[in-house]
C-alpha positions as CSV (number, residue, x, y, z in Angstrom):
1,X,-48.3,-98.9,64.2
2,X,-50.7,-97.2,61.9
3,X,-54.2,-96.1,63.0
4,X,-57.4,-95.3,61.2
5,X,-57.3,-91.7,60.4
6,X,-59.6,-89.8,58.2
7,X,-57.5,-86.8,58.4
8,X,-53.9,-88.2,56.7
9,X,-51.5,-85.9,57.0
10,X,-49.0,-87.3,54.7
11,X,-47.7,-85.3,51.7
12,X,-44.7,-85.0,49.9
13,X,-43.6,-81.5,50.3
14,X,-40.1,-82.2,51.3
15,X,-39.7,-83.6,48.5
16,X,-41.2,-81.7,46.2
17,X,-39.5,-78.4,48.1
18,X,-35.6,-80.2,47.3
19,X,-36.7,-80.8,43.9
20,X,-37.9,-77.1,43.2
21,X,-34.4,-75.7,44.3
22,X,-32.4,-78.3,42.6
23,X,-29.5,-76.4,40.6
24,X,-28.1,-79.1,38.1
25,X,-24.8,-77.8,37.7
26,X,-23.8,-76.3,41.2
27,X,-25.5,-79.2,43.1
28,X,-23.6,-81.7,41.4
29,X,-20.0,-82.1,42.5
30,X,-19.6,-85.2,39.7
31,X,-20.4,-82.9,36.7
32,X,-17.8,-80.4,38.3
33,X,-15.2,-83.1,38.3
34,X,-15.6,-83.9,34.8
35,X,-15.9,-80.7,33.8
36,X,-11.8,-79.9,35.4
37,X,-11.1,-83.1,34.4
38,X,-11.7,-83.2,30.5
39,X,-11.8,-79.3,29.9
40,X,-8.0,-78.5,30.9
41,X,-6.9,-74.6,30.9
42,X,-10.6,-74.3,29.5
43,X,-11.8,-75.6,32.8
44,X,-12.4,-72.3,34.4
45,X,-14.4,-70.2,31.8
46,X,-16.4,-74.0,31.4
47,X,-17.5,-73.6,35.0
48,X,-18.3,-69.8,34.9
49,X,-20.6,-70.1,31.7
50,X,-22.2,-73.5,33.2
51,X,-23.2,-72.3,36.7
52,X,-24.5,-68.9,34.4
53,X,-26.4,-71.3,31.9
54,X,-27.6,-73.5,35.2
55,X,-29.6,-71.4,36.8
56,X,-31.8,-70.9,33.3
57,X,-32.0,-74.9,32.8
58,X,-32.6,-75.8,36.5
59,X,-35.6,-73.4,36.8
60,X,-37.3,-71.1,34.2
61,X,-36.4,-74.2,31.6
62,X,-37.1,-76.5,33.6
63,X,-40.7,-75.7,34.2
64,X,-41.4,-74.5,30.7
65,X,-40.3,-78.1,29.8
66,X,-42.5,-79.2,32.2
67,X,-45.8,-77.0,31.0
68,X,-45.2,-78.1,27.2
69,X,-45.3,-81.7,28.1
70,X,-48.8,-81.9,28.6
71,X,-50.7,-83.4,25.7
72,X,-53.4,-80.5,25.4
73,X,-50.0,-78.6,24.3
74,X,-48.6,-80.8,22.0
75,X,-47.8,-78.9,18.2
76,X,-50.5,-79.1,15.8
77,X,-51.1,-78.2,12.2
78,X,-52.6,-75.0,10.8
79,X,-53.2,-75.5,7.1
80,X,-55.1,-73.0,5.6
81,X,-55.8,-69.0,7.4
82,X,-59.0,-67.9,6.9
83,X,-58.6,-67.0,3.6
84,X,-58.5,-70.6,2.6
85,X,-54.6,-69.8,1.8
86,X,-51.8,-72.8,2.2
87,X,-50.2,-71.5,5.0
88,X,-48.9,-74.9,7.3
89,X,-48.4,-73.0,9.9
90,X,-47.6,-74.8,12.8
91,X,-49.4,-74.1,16.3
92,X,-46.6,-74.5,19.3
93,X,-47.3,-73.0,23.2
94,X,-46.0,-69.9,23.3
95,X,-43.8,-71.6,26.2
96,X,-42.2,-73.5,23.7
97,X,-41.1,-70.2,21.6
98,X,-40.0,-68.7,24.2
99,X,-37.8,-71.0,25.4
100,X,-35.9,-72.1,22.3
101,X,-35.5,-68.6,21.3
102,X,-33.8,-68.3,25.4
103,X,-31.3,-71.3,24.4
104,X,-30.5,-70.5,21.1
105,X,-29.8,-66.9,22.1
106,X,-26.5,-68.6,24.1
107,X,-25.0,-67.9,20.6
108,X,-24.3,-71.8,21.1
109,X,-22.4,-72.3,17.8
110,X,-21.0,-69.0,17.3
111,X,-17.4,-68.3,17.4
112,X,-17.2,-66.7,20.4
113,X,-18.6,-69.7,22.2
114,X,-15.6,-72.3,23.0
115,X,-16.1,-76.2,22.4
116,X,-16.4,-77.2,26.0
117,X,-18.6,-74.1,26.9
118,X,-21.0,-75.4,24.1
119,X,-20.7,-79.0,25.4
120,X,-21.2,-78.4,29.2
121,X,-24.5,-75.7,28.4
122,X,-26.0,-78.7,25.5
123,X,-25.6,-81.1,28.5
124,X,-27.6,-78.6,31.1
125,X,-30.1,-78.1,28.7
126,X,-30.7,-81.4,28.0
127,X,-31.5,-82.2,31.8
128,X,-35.2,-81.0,30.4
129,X,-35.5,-84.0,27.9
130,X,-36.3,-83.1,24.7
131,X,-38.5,-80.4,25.3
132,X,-38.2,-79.3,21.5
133,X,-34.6,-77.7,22.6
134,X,-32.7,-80.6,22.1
135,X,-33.4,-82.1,18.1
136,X,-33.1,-78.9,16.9
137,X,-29.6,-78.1,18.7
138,X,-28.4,-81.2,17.6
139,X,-29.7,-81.0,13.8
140,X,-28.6,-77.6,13.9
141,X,-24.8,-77.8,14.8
142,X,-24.4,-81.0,12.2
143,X,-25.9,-78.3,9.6
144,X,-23.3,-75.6,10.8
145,X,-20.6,-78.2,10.9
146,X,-21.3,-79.1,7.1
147,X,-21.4,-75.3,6.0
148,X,-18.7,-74.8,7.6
149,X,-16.8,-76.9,4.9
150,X,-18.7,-76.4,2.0
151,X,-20.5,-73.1,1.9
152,X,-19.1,-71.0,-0.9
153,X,-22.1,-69.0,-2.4
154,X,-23.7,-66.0,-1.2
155,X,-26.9,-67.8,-0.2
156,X,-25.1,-70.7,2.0
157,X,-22.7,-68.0,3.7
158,X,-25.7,-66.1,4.4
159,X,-27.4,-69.4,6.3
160,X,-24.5,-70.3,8.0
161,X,-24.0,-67.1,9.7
162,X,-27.8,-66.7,10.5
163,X,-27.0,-70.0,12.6
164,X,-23.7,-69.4,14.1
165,X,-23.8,-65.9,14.5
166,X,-27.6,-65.1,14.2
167,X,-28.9,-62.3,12.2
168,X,-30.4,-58.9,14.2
169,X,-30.4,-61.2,17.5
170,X,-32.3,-64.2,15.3
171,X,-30.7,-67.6,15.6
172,X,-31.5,-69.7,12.9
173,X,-32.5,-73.7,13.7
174,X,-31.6,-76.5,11.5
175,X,-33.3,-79.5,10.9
176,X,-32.7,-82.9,8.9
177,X,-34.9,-84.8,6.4
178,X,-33.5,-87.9,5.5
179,X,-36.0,-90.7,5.4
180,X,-38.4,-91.6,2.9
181,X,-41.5,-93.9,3.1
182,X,-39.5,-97.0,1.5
183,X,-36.4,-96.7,3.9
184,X,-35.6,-94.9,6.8
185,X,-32.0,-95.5,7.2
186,X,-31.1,-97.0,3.9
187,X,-30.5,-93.5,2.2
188,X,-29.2,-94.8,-0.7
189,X,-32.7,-96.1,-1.5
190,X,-34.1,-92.5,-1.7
191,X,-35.9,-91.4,-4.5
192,X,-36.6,-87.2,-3.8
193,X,-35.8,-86.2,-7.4
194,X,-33.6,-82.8,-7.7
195,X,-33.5,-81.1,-10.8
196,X,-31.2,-78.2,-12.0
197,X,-33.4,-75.6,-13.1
198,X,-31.3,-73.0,-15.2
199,X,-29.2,-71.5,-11.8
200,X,-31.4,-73.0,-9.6
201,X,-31.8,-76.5,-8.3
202,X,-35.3,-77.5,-7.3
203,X,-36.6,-80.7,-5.2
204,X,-39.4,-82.5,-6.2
205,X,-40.8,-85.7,-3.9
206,X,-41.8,-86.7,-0.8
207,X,-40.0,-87.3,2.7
208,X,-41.4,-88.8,5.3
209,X,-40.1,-88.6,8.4
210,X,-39.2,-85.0,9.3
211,X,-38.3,-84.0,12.6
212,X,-38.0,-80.0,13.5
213,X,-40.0,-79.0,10.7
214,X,-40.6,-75.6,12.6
215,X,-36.5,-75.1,11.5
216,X,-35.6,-72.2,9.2
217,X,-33.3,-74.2,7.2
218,X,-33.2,-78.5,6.9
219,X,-30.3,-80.5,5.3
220,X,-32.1,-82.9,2.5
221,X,-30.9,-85.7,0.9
222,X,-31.4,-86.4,-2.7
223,X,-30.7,-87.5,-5.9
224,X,-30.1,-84.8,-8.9
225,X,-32.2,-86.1,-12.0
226,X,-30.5,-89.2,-13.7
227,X,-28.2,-89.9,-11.1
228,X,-28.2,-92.7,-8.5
229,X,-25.7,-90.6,-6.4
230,X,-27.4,-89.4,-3.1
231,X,-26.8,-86.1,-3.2
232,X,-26.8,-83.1,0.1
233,X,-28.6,-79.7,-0.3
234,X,-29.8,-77.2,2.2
235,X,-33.3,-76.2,1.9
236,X,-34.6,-72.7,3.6
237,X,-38.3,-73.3,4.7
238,X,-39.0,-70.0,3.6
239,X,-37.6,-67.5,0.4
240,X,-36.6,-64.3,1.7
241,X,-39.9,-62.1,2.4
242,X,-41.8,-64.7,2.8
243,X,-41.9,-65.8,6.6
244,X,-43.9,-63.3,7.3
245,X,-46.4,-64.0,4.3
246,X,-46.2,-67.5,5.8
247,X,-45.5,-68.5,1.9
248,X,-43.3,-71.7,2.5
249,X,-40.9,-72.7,-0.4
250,X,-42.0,-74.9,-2.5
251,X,-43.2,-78.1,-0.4
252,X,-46.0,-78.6,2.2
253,X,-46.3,-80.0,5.7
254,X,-48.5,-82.9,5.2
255,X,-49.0,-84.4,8.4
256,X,-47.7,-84.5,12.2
257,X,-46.7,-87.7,13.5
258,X,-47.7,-89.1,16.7
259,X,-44.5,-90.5,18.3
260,X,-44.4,-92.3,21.2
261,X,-41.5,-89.8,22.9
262,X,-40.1,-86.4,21.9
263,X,-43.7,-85.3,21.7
264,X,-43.0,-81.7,21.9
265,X,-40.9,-81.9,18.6
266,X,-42.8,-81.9,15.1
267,X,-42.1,-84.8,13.5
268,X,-44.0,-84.6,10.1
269,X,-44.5,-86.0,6.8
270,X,-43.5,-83.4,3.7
271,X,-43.8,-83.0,-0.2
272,X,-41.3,-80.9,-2.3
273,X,-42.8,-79.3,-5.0
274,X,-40.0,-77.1,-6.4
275,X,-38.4,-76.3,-3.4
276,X,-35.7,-74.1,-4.0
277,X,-32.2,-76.0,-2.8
278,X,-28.5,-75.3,-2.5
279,X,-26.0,-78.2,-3.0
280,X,-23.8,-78.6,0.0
281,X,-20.3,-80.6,-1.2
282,X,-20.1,-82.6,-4.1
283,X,-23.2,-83.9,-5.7
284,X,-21.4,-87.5,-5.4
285,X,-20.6,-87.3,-2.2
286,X,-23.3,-86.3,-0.7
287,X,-24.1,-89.8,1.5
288,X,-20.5,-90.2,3.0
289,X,-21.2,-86.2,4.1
290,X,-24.3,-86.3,5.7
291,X,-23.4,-89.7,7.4
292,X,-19.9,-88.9,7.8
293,X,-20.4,-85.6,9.3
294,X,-24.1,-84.6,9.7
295,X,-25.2,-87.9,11.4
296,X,-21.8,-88.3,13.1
297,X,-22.3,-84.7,15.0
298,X,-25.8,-85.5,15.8
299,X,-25.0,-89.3,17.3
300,X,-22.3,-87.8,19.4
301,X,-24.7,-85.5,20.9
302,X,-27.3,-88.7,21.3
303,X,-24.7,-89.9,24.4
304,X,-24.6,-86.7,25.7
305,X,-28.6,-86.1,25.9
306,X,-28.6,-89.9,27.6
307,X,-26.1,-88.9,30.0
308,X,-27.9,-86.0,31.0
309,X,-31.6,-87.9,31.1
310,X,-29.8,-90.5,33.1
311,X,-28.2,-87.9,35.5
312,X,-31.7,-85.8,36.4
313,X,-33.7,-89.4,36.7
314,X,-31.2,-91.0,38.9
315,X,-30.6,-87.7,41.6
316,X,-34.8,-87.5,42.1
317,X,-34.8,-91.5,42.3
318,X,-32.2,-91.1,44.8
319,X,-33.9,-88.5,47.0
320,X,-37.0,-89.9,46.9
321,X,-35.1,-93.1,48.2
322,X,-34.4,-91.2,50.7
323,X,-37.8,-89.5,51.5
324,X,-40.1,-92.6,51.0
325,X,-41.1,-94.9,54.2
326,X,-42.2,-98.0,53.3
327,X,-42.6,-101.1,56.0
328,X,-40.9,-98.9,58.6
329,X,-37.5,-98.0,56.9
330,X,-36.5,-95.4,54.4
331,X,-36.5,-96.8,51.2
332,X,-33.3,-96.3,50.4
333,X,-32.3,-98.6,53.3
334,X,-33.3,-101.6,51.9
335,X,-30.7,-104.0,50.6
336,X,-32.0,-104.6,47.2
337,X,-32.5,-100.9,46.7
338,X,-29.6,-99.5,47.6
339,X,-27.9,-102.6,44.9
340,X,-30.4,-100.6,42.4
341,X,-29.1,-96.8,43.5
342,X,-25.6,-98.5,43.3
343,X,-25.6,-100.1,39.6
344,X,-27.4,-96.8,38.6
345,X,-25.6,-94.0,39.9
346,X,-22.3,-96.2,38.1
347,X,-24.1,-96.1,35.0
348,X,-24.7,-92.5,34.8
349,X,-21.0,-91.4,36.1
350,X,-19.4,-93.6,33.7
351,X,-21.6,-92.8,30.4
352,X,-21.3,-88.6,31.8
353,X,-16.9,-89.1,31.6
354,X,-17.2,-91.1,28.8
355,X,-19.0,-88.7,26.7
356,X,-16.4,-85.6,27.5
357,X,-13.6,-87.8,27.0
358,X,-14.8,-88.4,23.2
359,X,-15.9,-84.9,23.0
360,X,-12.3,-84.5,24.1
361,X,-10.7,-86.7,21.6
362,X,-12.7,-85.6,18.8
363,X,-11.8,-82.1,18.9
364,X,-8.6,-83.0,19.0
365,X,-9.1,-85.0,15.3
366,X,-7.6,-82.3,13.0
367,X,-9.3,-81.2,10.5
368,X,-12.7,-82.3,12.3
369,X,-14.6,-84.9,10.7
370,X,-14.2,-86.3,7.2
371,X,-16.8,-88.2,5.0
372,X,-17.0,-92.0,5.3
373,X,-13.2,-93.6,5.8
374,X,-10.0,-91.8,5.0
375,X,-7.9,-92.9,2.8
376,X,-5.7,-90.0,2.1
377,X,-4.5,-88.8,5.0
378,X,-0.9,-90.6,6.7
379,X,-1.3,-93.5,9.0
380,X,-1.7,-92.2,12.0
381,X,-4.3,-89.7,11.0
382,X,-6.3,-91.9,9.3
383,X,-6.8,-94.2,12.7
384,X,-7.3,-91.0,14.7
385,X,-10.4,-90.7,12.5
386,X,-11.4,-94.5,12.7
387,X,-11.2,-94.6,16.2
388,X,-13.2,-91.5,16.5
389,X,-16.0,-92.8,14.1
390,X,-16.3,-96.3,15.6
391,X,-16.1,-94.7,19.2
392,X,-19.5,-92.3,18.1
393,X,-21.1,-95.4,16.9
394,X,-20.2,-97.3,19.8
395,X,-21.2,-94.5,22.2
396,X,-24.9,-93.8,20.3
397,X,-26.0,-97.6,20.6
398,X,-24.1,-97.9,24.3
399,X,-25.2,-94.8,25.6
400,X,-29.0,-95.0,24.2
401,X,-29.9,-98.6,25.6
402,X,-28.3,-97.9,28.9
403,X,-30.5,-94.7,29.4
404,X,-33.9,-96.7,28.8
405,X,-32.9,-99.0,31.6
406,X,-31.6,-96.7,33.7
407,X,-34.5,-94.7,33.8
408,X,-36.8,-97.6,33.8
409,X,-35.1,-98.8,37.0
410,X,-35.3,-95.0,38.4
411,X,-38.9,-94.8,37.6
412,X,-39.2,-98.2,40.2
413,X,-37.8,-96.4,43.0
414,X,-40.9,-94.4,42.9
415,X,-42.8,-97.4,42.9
416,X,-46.5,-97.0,41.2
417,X,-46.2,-93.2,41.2
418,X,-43.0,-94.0,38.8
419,X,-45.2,-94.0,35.9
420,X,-47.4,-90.8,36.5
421,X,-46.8,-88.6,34.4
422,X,-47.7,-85.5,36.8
423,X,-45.8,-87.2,39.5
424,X,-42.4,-86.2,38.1
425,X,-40.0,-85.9,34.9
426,X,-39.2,-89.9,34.6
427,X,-41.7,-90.9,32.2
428,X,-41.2,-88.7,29.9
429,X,-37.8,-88.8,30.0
430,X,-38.1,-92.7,29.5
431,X,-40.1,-92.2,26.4
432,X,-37.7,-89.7,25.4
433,X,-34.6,-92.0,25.2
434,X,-36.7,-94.8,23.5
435,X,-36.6,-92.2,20.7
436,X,-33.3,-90.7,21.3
437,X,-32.0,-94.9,20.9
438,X,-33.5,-94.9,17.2
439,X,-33.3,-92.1,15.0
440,X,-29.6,-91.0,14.0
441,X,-29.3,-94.6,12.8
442,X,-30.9,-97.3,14.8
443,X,-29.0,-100.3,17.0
444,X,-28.9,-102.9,14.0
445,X,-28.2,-100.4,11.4
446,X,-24.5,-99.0,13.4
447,X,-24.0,-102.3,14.6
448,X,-23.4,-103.9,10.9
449,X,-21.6,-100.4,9.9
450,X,-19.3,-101.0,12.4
451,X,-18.3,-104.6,11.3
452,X,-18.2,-103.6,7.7
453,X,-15.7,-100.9,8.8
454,X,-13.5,-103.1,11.1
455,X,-13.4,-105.6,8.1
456,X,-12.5,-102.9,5.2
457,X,-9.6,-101.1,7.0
458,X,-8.3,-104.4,8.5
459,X,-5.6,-104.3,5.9
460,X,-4.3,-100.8,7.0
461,X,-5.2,-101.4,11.0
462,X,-5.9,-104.3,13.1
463,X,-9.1,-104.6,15.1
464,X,-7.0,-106.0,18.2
465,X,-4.9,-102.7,17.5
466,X,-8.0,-100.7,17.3
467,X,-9.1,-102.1,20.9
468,X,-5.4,-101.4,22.4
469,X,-5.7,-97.9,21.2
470,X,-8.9,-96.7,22.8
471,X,-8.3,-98.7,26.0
472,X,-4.7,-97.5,26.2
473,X,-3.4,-97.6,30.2
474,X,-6.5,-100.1,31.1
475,X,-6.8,-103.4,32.2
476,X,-4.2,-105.7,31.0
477,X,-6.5,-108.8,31.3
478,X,-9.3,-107.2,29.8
479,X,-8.0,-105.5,26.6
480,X,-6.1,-108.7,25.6
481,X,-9.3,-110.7,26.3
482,X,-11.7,-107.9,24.2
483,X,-8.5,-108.2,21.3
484,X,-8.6,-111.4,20.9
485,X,-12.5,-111.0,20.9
486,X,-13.2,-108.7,17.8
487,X,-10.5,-110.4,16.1
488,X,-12.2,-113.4,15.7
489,X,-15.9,-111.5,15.3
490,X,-14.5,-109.4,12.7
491,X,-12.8,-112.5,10.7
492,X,-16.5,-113.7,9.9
493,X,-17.3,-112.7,6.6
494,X,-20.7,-111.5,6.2
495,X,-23.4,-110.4,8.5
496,X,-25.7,-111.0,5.7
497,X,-26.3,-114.7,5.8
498,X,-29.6,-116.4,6.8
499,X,-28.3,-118.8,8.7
500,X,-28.2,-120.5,12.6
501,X,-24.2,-119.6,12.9
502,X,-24.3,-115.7,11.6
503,X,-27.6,-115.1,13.6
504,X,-25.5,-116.3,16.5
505,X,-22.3,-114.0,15.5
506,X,-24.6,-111.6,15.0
507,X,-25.8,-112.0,18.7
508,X,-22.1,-112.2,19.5
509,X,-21.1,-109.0,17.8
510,X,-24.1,-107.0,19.8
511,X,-22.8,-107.8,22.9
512,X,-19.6,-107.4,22.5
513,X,-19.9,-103.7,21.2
514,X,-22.0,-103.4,24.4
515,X,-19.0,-104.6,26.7
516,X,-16.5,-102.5,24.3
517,X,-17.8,-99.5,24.8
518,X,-18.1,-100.1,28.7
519,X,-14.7,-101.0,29.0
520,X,-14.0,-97.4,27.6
521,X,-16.4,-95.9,29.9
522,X,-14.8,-97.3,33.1
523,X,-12.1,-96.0,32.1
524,X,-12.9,-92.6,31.4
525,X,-14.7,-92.5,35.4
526,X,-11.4,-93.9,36.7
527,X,-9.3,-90.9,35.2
528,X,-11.9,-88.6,36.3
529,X,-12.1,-90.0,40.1
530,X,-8.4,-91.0,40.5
């Protein structure tokens, strides 16, 4: 029984003392497992560089993540100095700077950095939510990726090693602008005009949603004067010399967005006046590369920054399950609680082994990733690279709404405290993954891609053979049933019409893709536990 007492002496320093020593990686025997499990005779240099990286994220990361967070610290815009010169200098805690330059000095996509050491120290990192560490790694490995393939002057060499290598112990960040004020994902719709001026190829237009706009370089999509070809150009946000002058190239920062998550990341609206550009790949193929390959690296990373928002909201929800008295029991002794930890803790494990296992597959894909569908490759090749684009897509949309309800259960275990924001992480991790489950391509947008691809190599391979191939050594019973399934969603012809039986195909489609990709997952946890 409880008596009056003006002197409470309730306070949540257990708690708060576990959470302070939390380790991410060597307190977590699940992340260990995957790690041997998908990483093979890389396993042990994996597990040296992630308990190394761990004790950065898990603490001196951690809390600058934490102190950035705040809204008194959020970015702001510096137009003019005092000299009433355009400078657009942008205005970021000097925790913030700090930090990334910490991260990107693990040399993350050089090549003395090996894929699964990248991997594992991207997924510790991204334990902090976006903290401005995690756009900009992903925008800025799709940028190296594409370099690596296509960089054959002096100026785009010189780029890709400032990001791969860094330059004088300076790693470069990437960023992507893509979107323009009449379509966000429809990129074929863009209008940013870029015009060959003698040598040099200038962009001229306006883009309007802009994330990472602190980056030293941004890949930029548009089309060369004339041409309704979508064309791919790399575009440094400042000419030799001129950092330092703060004299950006040709194009101004407009405006910041005010985004609902991600709030430590600039989001902003730019115009190109002539800013000098350097074509990446064909001029014609410029849309299957940044989709094929940009977009693809940075919606594989998308499941592995759920994952890893998933796995810090569920361990606190979990302890403070078991810290918490309410009516006289622990928390985390109640029936319909421990139902919740249950369904959660599954839904982390299996999105954690399902995103190595693709990271696994794909670096298997040789030749990495390719542009839009192959068609010259042999047979068995070309699936290889089917199955590894659908599975991305699948993964991004999977992945992305399972971490808003994940963490939106999590922040219920902590009851109204859940949703204050200096109580812990969980809120801004929530508002975090509402972001992370729309850019790169939002749920509707993947979701008809993926029919449209399932219906134009249908000639060359089988949706039920597609299913049988990624589920290979499952469940009987539930392949055959999820065959038969996208056989007969796939055999509807168009998405497109505006009527009572497509809207409910369309319904059909969405869920199925949902139950796909979980039939996947399960069976990536069941490899990794046996």
């Amino acid at each position: 029984m409880s008596l009056p007492d003006r002197n409470n002496p309730y306070n949540f320093d257990e708690f708060l003392k576990w959470r302070k020593g939390v380790d991410y990686y060597a307190d977590d025997l699940f992340i260990q497992s995957v790690v041997r499990h998908f990483a093979g005779d890389a396993w042990k240099r994996t597990d040296e560089a992630a308990r190394e990286m761990s004790v950065k994220a898990s603490f001196r990361w951690r809390d600058f993540a934490e102190s950035v967070a705040w809204p008194e610290k959020r970015p702001y815009m510096m137009h003019y100095d005092g000299h009433h010169r355009r400078i657009d200098r942008i205005i970021r805690p000097a925790e913030t700077e700090i930090m990334e330059k910490e991260v990107f000095s693990e040399a993350l996509f050089s090549e003395k950095t090996p894929p699964w050491v990248r991997l594992i120290k991207m997924y510790l990192a991204y334990q902090n939510g976006e903290a401005c560490i995690a756009c900009p790694i992903t925008c800025t490995e799709g940028l190296v990726a594409i370099l690596e393939r296509y960089a054959d002057k002096p100026e785009t060499k010189h780029i890709l090693r400032h990001c791969k290598e860094g330059i004088e112990g300076d790693f470069a960040i990437g960023a992507q602008y893509l979107s323009e004020i009449q379509g966000g994902s429809d990129v074929p719709a863009n209008v940013l005009e870029a015009v060959q001026e003698g040598d040099v190829w200038k962009l001229y237009g306006a883009k309007f949603f802009c994330s990472a706009t602190h980056a030293d370089y941004a890949v930029v999509t548009a089309k060369p004067a004339g041409s309704e070809e979508v064309a791919l150009f790399v575009v440094p946000s400042w000419l030799p010399g001129d950092k330092e002058k703060e004299i950006r190239n040709g194009f101004t920062i407009d405006r910041i967005k005010w985004k609902l998550g991600t709030s430590e990341l600039t989001t902003a609206e730019i115009t190109c006046q002539g800013a000098v550009a350097y074509p990446v790949g064909p001029l014609a193929r410029g849309l299957a590369n940044v989709v094929g390959i940009v977009l693809t690296y940075s919606r594989l990373t998308v499941g592995l920054s759920c994952a890893a928002f998933m796995t810090r909201a569920v361990r606190e929800a979990r302890k403070y399950a078991e810290f918490r008295e309410a009516f006289g029991l622990r928390v985390n002794q109640f029936p319909m609680v421990m139902g919740q930890l249950k369904s959660m803790e599954n839904a982390v494990k299996r999105t954690t082994a399902a995103a190595f296992k693709l990271y696994g597959e794909f670096l298997k894909l040789e030749g990495g990733l390719k542009g839009g569908l192959v068609k010259d490759e042999p047979e068995t090749a070309r699936k290889k690279q089917f199955d590894i684009r659908e599975l991305i897509m699948l993964q991004k949309i999977t992945a992305s709404w399972d971490a808003t309800d994940v963490i939106r259960a999590a922040m219920s275990i902590f009851g109204g405290h859940g949703v204050m924001e200096d109580f812990s992480c969980l809120p801004r991790l929530y508002r975090d993954a509402a972001v992370n489950e729309l850019w790169e391509g939002p749920r509707n947008v993947l979701l008809t891609q993926m029919h449209r691809d399932f219906q134009r190599a249908s000639e060359w391979y089988r949706p039920a053979d597609f299913v049988e191939n990624i589920l290979k050594g499952g469940d009987p019973h539930i392949i055959k049933g999820l065959a038969a399934e996208i056989t007969e969603l796939v055999a509807y012809p168009s998405l497109f019409q505006p009527d009572d039986k497509t809207i409910e195909i369309c319904r059909r489609w969405d869920d199925y893709c949902h139950r796909l990709y979980h039939a996947y997952q399960d069976q990536a946890l069941k490899e990794v536990e046996g």
